[in-house]
C-alpha positions in Angstrom: 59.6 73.3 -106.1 55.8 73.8 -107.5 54.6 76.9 -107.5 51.5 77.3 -105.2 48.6 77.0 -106.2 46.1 80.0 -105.6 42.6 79.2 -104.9 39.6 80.8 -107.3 38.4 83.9 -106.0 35.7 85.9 -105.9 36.7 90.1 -106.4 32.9 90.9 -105.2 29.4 89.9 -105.7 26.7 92.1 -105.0 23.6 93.2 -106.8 25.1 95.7 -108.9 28.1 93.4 -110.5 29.9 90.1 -110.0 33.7 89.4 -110.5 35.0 85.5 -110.2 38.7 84.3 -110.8 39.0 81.1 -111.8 36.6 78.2 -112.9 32.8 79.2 -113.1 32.0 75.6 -112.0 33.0 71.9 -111.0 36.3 70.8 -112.1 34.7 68.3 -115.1 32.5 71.4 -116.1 35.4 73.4 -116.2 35.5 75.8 -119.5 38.5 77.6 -118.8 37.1 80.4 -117.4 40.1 83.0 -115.8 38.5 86.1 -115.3 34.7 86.7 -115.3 32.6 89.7 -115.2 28.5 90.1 -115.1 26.5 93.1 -114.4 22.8 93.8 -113.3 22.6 94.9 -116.7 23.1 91.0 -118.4 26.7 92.6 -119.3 29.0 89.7 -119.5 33.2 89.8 -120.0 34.4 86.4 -120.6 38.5 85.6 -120.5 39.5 82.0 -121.2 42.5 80.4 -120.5 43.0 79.8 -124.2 43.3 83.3 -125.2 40.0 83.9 -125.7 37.8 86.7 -124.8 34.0 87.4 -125.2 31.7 90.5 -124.4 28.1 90.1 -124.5 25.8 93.6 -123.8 22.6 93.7 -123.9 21.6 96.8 -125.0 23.5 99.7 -127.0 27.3 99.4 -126.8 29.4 102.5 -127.9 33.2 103.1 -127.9 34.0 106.9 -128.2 37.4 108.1 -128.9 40.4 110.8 -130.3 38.6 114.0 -128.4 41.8 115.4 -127.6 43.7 114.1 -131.2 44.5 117.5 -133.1 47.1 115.7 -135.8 45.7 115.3 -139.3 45.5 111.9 -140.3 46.4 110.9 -136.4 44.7 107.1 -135.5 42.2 107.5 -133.0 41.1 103.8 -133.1 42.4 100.6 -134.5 41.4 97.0 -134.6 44.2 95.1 -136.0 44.0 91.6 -136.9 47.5 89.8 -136.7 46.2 86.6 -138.4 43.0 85.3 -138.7 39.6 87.4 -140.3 38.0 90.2 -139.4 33.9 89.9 -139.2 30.9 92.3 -139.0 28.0 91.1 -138.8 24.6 92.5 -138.4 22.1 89.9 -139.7 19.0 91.6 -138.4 20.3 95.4 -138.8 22.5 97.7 -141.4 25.9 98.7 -141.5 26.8 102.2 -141.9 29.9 103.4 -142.7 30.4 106.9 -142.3 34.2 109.3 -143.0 35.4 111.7 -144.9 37.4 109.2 -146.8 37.1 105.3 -147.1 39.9 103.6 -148.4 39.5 100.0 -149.3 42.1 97.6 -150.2 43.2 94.2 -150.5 46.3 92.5 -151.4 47.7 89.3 -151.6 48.9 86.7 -154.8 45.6 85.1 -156.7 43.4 83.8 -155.9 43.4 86.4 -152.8 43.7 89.9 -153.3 39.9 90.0 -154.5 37.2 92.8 -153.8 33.9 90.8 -153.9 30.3 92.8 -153.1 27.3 91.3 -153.9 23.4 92.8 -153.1 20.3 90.3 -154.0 18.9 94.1 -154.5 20.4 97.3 -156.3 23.9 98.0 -156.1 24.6 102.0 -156.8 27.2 103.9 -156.5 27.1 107.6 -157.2 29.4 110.3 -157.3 29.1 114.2 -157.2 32.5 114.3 -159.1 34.0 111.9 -161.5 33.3 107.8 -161.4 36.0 105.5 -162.6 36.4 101.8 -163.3 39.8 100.4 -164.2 41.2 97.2 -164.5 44.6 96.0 -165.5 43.8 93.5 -167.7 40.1 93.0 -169.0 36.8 94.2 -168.1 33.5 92.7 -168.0 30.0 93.9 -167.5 27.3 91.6 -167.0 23.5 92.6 -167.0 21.0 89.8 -167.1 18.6 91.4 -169.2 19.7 94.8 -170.3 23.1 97.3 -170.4 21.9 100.5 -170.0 24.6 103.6 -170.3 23.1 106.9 -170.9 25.6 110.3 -171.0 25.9 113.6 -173.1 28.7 112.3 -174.8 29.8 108.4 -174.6 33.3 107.8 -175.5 34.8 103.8 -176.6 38.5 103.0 -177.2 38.9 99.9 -178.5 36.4 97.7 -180.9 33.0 96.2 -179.6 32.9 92.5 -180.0 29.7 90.6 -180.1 30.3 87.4 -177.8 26.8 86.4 -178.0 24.4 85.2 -175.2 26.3 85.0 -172.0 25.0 82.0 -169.5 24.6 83.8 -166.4 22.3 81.7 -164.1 24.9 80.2 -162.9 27.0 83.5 -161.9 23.9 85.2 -159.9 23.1 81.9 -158.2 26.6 81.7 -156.7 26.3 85.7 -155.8 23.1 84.3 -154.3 24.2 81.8 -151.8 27.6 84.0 -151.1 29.7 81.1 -152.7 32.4 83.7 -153.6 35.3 80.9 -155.0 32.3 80.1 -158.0 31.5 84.1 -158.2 35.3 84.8 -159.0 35.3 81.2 -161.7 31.7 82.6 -162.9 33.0 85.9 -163.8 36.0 84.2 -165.1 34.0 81.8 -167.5 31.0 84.6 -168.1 33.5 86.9 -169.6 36.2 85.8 -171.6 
């Protein structure tokens, strides 16, 4: 026996919010809509029947939480990811990333595993304490014009090698247009 079917439904609609279950609109107009929710605000919550879900706020959206966490090191938020990426975008604004720690890392067999950051204007990164570099296996350090180091005392293991000019057009062009495959094979070729 079928189960029966239960018409679309509408939870309330009045001039402070609207709730629909169900399709948003004729049958071959249909976009999988199962739950909707709008606000007088131009707030929208979008669930599909695909799995889907989208938010849309107009204005300022913030999510506050952990007020009554008292373990260190306890999570007060996550956003996990089971497959698929993560993105942040603000095109037309900055992201600012603010803790007492930040720990970055990525892991996977090559050609993943990769921490890329490109800036078409400075890159710095300062410390109060100590800076370090390492890499397992080499090193390189491109400047387009000029490598500048300056220190009280500047230390070298290991012999310098003139490699002559380095051809690195092609490396800032692909840091450029975010092609991040070439940047990896541009650093590859630049430096060995």
């Amino acid at each position: 026996m079928p189960e029966p079917t239960i018409p679309d439904y509408t939870v309330f609609n009045n001039s402070h919010a609207y709730m629909h279950c169900g399709p948003l609109g004729p049958e071959d107009e249909d976009i999988g809509n199962d739950l909707y929710v709008s606000t007088s605000g131009r707030c929208q919550t979008h669930w599909n029947k695909n799995g889907n879900k989208t938010e849309y706020v107009d204005g300022r959206w913030d999510e506050v939480s952990g007020f009554n966490i008292s373990q260190e090191n306890a999570i007060a938020r996550s956003i996990v990811a089971r497959n698929g990426d993560l993105h942040l975008n603000a095109d037309f604004g900055d992201i600012y990333l603010k803790a007492r720690n930040i720990y970055i890392e990525t892991k996977g067999d090559a050609p993943n595993g990769c921490f890329l950051v490109s800036a078409n204007g400075q890159m710095i990164l300062a410390a109060a304490d100590e800076a370090k570099i390492a890499s397992g296996t080499n090193m390189c350090i491109i400047g387009k014009s000029k490598i500048t180091m300056v220190g009280t005392q500047l230390l070298s293991s290991g012999s310098f090698k003139d490699a002559g000019a380095l051809s690195s057009t092609d490396f800032i062009s692909s840091i450029m247009a975010g092609n991040f495959q070439s940047l990896i094979d541009g650093m590859l070729q630049s430096c060995k």
